[in-house]
N, C-alpha and C positions, 0 to 999 in steps of 0.2 A: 269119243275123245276123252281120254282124262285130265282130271281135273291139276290144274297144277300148285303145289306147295307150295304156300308162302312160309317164313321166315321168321319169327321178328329177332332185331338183335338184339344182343344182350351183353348185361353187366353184371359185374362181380362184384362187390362191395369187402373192402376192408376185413369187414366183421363175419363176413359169410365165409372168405378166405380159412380164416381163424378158427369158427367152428365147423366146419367142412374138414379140416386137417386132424382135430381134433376125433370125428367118427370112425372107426372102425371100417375094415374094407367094406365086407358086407352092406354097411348102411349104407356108404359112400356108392355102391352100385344102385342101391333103392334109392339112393338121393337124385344118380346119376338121370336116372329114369324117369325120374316126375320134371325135374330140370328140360331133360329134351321134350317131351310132349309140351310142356309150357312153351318150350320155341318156337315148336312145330305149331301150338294153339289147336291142339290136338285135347278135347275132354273123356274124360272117363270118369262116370258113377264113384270110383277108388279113388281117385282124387279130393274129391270134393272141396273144391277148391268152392269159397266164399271170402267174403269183406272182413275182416277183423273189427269189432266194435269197441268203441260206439261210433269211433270218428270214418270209419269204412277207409283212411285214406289207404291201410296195405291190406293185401289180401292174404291168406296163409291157403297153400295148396300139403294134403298128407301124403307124408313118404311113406309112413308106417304106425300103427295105434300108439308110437309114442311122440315120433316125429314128424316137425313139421318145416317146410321153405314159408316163410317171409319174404312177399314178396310186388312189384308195384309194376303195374304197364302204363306207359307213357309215351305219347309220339314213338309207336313201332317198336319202342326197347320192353325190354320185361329186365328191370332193375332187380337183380336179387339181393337182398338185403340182408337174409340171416338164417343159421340151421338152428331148429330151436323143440325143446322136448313141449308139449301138447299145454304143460301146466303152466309155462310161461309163454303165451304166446299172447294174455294179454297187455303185456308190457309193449305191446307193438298198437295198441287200440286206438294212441294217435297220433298223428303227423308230430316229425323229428322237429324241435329247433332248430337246429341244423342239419342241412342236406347232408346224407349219411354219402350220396357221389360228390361232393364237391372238389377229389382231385382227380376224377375222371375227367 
């Protein structure tokens, strides 16, 4: 019998909107693709997905050796927060002031 897929839901954040519109199709396709295995909770080695430091509270999963999602799982959602080029991604190192979903 197989196995059956879970889900998690997800969100869009403001900002992610913004720089997601901003890429190029191409990346937008590589973006598209690390986005859905995050939903699916699907890993892969190319990912590598880890904790952003120091504070671990978002994770950054790789779209490609420049780019990166920003991003945070919580109660079954995977919150996406941000498209972000490799050199800044530690400006995400720790928990926002304010909730980057708060008019979800």
């Amino acid at each position: 019998m197989a196995r059956q897929q879970t889900f998690l839901a997800a969100k869009w954040s403001d900002r992610w909107q913004a720089s997601y519109a901003r890429l190029s199709a191409d990346r937008q396709a590589a973006c598209d693709k690390v986005a859905i295995a995050l939903i699916k909770q699907e890993s892969s080695p190319g990912l590598r997905i880890k904790p952003i430091q120091p504070r671990k509270y978002y994770r950054e999963a790789r779209i490609t050796s420049g780019d990166r999602i920003v991003f945070r799982i919580e109660s079954g959602t995977v919150f996406f927060v941000d498209v972000v080029q490799h050199d800044d991604i530690s400006g995400y190192g720790r928990p926002p002031t304010r909730p980057s979903f708060a008019k979800l």
